[in-house]
C-alpha positions as CSV (number, residue, x, y, z in Angstrom):
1,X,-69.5,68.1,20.8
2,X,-72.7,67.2,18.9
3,X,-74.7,70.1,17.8
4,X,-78.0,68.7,19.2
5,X,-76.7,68.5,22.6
6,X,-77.9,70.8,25.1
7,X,-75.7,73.3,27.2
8,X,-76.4,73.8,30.9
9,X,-75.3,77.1,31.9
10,X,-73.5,77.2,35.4
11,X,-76.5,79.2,36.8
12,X,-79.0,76.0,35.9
13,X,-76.2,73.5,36.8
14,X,-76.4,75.1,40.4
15,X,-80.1,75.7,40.4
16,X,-81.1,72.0,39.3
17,X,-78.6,70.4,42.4
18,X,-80.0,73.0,44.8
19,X,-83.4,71.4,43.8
20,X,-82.8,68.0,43.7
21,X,-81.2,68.9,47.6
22,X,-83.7,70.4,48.8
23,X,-82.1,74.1,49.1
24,X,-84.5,75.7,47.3
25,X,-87.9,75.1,49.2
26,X,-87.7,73.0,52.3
27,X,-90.5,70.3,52.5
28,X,-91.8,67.9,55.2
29,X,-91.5,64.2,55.1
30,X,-90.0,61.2,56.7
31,X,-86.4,62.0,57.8
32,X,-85.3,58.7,56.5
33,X,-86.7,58.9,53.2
34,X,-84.6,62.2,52.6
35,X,-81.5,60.8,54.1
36,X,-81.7,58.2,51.6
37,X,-83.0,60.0,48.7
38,X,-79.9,62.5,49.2
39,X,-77.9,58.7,49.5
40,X,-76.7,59.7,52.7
41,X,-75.1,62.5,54.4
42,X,-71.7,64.1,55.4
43,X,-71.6,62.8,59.2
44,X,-67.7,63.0,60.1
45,X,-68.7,65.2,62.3
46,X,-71.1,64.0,64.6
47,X,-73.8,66.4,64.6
48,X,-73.2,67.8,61.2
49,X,-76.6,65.7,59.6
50,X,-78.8,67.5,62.2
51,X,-77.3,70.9,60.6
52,X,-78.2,69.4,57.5
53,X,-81.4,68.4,57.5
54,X,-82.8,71.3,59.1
55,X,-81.5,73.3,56.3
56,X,-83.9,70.9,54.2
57,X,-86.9,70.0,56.0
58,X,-89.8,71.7,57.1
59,X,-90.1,71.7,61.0
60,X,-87.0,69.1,61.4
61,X,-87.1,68.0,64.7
62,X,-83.5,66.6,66.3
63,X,-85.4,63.8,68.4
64,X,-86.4,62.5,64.8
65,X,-82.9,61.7,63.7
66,X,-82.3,60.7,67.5
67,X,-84.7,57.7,67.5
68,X,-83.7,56.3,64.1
69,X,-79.9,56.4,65.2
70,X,-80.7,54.9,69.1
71,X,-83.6,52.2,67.2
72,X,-80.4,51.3,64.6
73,X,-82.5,52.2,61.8
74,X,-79.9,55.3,60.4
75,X,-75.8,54.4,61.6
76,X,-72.6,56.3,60.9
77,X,-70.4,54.2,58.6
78,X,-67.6,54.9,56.4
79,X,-68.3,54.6,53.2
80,X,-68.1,57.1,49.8
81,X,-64.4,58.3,49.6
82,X,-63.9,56.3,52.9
83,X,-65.7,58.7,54.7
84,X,-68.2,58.4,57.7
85,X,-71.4,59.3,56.3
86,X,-75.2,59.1,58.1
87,X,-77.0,56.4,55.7
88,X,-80.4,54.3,56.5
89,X,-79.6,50.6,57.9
90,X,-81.2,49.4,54.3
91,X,-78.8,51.9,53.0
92,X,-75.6,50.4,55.0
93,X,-76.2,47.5,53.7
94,X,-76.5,48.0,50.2
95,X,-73.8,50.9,49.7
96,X,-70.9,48.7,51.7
97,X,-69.7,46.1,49.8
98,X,-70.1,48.9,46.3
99,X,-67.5,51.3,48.1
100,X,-65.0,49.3,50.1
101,X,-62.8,49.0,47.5
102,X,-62.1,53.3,48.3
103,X,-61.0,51.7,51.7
104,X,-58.8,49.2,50.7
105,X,-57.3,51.4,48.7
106,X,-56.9,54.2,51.2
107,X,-55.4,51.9,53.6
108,X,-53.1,50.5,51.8
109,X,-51.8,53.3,50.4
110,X,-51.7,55.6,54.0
111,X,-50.3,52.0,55.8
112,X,-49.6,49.4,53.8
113,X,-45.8,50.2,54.2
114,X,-46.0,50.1,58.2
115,X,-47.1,46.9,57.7
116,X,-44.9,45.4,55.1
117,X,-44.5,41.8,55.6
118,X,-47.3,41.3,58.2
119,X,-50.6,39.1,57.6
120,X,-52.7,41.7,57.1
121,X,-55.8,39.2,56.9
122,X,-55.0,37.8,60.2
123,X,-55.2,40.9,61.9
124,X,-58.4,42.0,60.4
125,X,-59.8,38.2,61.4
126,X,-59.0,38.7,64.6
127,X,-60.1,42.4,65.1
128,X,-63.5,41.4,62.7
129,X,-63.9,38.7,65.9
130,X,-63.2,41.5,68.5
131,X,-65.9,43.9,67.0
132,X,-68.7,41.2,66.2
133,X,-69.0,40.7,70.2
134,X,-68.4,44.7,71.5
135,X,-67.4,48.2,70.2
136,X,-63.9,48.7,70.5
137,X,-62.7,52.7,70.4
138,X,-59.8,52.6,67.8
139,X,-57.3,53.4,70.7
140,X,-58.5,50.3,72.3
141,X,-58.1,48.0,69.5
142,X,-55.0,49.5,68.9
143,X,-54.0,48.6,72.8
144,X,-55.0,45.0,71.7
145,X,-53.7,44.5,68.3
146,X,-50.4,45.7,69.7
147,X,-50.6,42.9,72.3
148,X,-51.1,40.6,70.4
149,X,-48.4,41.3,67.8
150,X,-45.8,43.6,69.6
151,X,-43.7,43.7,66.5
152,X,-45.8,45.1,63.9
153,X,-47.3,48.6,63.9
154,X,-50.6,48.8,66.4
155,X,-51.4,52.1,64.8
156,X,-51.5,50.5,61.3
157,X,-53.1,47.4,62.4
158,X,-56.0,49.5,64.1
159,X,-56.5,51.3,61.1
160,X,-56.4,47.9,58.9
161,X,-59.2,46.3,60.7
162,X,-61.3,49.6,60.8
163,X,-60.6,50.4,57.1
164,X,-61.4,46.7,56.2
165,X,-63.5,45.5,58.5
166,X,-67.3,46.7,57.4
167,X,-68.4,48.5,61.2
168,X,-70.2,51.4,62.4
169,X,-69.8,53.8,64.8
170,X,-72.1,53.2,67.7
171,X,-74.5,55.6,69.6
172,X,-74.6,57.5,71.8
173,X,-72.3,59.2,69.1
174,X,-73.8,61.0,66.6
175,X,-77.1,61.5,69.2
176,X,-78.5,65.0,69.6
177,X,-77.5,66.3,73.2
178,X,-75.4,62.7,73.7
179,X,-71.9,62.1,73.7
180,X,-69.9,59.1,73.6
181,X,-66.4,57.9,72.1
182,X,-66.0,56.6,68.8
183,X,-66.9,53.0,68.9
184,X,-66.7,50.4,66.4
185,X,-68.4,47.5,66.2
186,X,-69.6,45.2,62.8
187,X,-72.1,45.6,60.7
188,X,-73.8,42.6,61.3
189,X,-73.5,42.7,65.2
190,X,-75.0,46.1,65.0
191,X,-77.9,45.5,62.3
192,X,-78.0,42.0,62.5
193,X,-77.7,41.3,58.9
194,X,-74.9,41.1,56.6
195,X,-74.1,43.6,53.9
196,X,-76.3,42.7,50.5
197,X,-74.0,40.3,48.7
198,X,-74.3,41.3,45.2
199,X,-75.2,45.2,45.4
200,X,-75.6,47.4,41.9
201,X,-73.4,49.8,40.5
202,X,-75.7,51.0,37.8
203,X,-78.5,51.3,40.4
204,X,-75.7,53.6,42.8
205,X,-74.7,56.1,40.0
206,X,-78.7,56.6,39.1
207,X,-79.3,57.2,42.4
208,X,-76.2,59.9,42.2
209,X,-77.6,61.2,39.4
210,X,-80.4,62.2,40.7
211,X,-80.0,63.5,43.7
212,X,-76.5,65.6,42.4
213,X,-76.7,65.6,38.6
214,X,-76.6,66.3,35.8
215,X,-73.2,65.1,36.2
216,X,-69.9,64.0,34.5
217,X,-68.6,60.3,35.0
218,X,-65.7,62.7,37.0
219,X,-68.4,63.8,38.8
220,X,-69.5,60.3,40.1
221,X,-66.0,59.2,40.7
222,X,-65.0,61.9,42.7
223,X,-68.4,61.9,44.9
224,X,-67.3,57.9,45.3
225,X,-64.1,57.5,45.4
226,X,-64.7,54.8,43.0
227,X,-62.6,54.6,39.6
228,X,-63.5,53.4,36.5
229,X,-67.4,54.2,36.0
230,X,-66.7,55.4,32.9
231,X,-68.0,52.1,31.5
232,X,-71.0,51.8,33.9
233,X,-71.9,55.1,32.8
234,X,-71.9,53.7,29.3
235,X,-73.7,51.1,29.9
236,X,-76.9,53.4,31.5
237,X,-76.5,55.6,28.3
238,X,-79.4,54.8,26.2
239,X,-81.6,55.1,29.2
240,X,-79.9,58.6,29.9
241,X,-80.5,62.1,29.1
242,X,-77.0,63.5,27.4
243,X,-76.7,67.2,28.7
244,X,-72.9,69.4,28.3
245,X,-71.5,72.1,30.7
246,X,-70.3,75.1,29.4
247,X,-67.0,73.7,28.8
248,X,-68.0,70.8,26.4
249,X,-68.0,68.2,29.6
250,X,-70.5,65.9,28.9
251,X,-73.1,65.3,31.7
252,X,-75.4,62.7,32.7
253,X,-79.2,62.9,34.0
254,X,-82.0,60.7,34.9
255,X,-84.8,60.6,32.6
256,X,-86.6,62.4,35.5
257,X,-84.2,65.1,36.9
258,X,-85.9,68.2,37.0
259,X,-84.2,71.5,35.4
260,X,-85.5,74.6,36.4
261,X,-84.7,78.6,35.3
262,X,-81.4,79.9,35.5
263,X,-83.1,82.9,37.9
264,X,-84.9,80.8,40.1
265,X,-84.6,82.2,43.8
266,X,-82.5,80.2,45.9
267,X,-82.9,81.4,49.4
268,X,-79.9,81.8,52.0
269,X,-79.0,78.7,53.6
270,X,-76.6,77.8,56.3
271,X,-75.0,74.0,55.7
272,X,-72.9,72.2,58.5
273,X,-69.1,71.4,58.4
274,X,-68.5,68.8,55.1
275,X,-72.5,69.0,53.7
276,X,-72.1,66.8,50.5
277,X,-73.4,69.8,48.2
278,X,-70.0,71.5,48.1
279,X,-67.8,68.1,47.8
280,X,-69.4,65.8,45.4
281,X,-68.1,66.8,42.4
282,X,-65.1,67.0,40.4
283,X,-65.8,70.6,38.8
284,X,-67.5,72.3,42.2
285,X,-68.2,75.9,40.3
286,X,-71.8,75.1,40.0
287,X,-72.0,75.9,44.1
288,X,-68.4,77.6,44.8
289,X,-67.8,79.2,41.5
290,X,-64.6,81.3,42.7
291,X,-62.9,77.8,43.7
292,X,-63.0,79.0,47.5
293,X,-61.2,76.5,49.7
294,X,-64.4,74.8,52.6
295,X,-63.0,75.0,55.8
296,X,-62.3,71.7,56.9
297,X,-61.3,72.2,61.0
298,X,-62.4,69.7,63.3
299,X,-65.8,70.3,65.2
300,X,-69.3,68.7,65.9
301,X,-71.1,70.0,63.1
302,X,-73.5,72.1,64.8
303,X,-70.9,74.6,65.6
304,X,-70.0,75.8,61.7
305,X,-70.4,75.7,58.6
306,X,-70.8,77.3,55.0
307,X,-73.9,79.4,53.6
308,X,-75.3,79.6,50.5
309,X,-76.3,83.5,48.9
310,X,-78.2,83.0,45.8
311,X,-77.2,79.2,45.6
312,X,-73.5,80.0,45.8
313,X,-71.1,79.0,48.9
314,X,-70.8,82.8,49.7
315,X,-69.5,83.1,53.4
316,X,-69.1,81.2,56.3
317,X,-70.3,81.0,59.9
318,X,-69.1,79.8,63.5
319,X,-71.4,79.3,66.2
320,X,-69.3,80.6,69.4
321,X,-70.4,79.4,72.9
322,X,-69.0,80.3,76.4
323,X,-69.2,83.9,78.5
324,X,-69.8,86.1,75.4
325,X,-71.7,84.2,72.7
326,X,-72.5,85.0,69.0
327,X,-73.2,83.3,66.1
328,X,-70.9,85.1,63.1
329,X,-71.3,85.5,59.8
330,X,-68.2,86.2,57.4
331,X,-69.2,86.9,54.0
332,X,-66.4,86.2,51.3
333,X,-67.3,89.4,49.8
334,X,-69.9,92.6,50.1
335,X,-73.2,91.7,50.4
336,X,-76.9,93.6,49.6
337,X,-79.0,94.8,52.5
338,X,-81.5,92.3,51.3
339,X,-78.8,89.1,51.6
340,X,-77.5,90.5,54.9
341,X,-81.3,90.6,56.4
342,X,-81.8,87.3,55.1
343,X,-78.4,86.1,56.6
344,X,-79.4,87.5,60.2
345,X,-83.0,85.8,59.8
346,X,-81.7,82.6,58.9
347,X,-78.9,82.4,61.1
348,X,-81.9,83.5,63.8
349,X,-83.9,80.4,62.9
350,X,-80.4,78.0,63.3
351,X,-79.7,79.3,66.5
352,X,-83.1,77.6,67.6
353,X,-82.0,74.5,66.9
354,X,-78.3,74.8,68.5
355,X,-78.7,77.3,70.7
356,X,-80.5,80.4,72.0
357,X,-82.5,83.2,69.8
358,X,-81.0,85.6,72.5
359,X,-77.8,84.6,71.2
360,X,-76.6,87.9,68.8
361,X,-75.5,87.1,65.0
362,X,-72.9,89.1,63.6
363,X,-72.3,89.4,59.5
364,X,-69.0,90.6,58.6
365,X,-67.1,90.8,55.1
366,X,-64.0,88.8,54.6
């Protein structure tokens, strides 16, 4: 490692993310504009970027999100690691065509042997066709596809077209105090434009760079899904600031990318099911420094999560509903009086936005 090179301890590693998320102070501003500066959220499940972005703005309102979802100016779309993420129509448009290879890819390695020896393309034609004039749930297209070619797999060729096929999932789904099925219908039907034809990977790693670095080039792939950025990361070098982790990993910054004091205060804050800050890198000790495995059950996002004590994913909480409710806290470990009170005030504040102040929150050690 050169000698001129400057270490990032683990403590500023975790302090400059938290920063560059908004964890450490929230802020107001347009809903969109931090969507895309954070290049999109965690939205598999549906309700998770209202979670989010509460934890990051000042005075979030859901209705805010609501409108740009029903006006199609923010969608739901699979795209880095083939996951549905909430991005900005602009955003849809420029990210797709970057990350579908991570869905090609994933397809064809969870279904390409189902569908050994059938024509693929034709299939996704013809369910491309289908989704440009209605959404179709995936059961549905399945009910179809199968139809159509009763002896190949309808469960595969449902998952080909929505693997391949550039769509989004359609409101009401993903709409504060809406439900609705999972629907698919096209990009372009949806948005009326076409995904950007040319899009650039140097200008999609800066953008991870600064809302998740400083990073390693294992760090952008992972947050991706895409392989092979060692040589775009190369290419951005001279323009680069050249950081190293404690470990000798190189890491990667914007010119710009604030660093701040190892003993910064980082407040306590409660993230959704699947928030990018605990997922988008390859080495995840910066935020989870024990290696803790996130939960990862099903829900809709507003009904758990992680939390963050002094920057670090440091317990968990579940929002339960029915007869007897609660929201409750399970630390991963003892906790000061101070973190507790600042647990219970926070999680106070959350249950405004998914459900009653009246509601009692419990904090418990694992």
């Amino acid at each position: 490692m050169n000698a001129s090179i400057r270490v990032l301890s683990r403590r500023e590693l975790n302090r400059a993310t938290l920063q560059r998320q908004q964890l450490l102070r929230r802020e107001s501003g347009p809903v969109a504009e931090l969507i895309e500066r954070l290049v999109g959220l965690q939205a598999q499940a549906p309700l998770a970027p209202y979670v989010a972005l509460w934890s990051r703005l000042e005075g979030f309102d859901p209705a805010d999100l609501s409108a740009l979802m029903t006006a199609r100016h923010a969608v739901r779309t699979s795209l880095m690691r083939a996951t549905i993420h909430l991005v900005t129509a602009e955003d849809c448009l420029r990210l797709w065509r970057l990350v579908h290879p991570v869905a090609d890819r994933g397809f064809r390695g969870a279904f390409g042997k189902q569908l050994a020896g059938a024509d693929i393309d034709a299939v996704v034609a013809f369910g491309t066709d289908l989704l440009s004039r209605e959404p179709y749930s995936r059961s549905r297209l399945r009910e179809v596809l199968g139809e159509r070619w009763p002896d190949w797999d309808a469960n595969a060729m449902a998952y080909a077209v929505s693997y391949l096929t550039g769509t989004v999932q359609v409101t009401p789904r993903g709409v504060w105090g809406q439900t609705g099925p999972a629907a698919l219908q096209t990009i372009e039907s949806w948005l009326g434009r076409s995904p950007v034809a040319d899009p650039s990977i140097d200008a999609l790693v800066l953008r991870y760079l600064a809302a998740f670095g400083p990073a390693s080039v294992a760090d952008v792939q992972m947050w991706s899904g895409l392989t092979r950025l060692r040589e775009v990361v190369d290419r951005l070098r001279p323009g680069l600031r050249v950081y190293a982790d404690e470990d000798g990993r190189e890491l990667y910054d914007v010119p710009d990318g604030p660093l701040l004091d190892a003993e910064t205060p980082a407040p306590v804050r409660f993230l959704p099911e699947f928030d990018n800050l605990l997922l988008s890198h390859a080495d995840r000790r910066r935020v989870n420094p024990r290696g803790r495995q996130v939960p990862l059950p099903p829900g809709n996002g507003a009904a758990m999560g992680t939390v963050l004590i002094d920057g670090d994913y440091a317990a968990d909480w579940r929002h339960h509903r029915g007869a007897d409710p609660s929201l409750r806290v399970t630390t991963h470990g003892p906790v000061t009086a101070a973190d507790r009170e600042a647990i219970e005030a926070e999680a106070g504040e959350l249950l405004g936005l998914i459900g009653s102040k009246d509601t009692p929150v419990v904090v418990t050690s694992a």
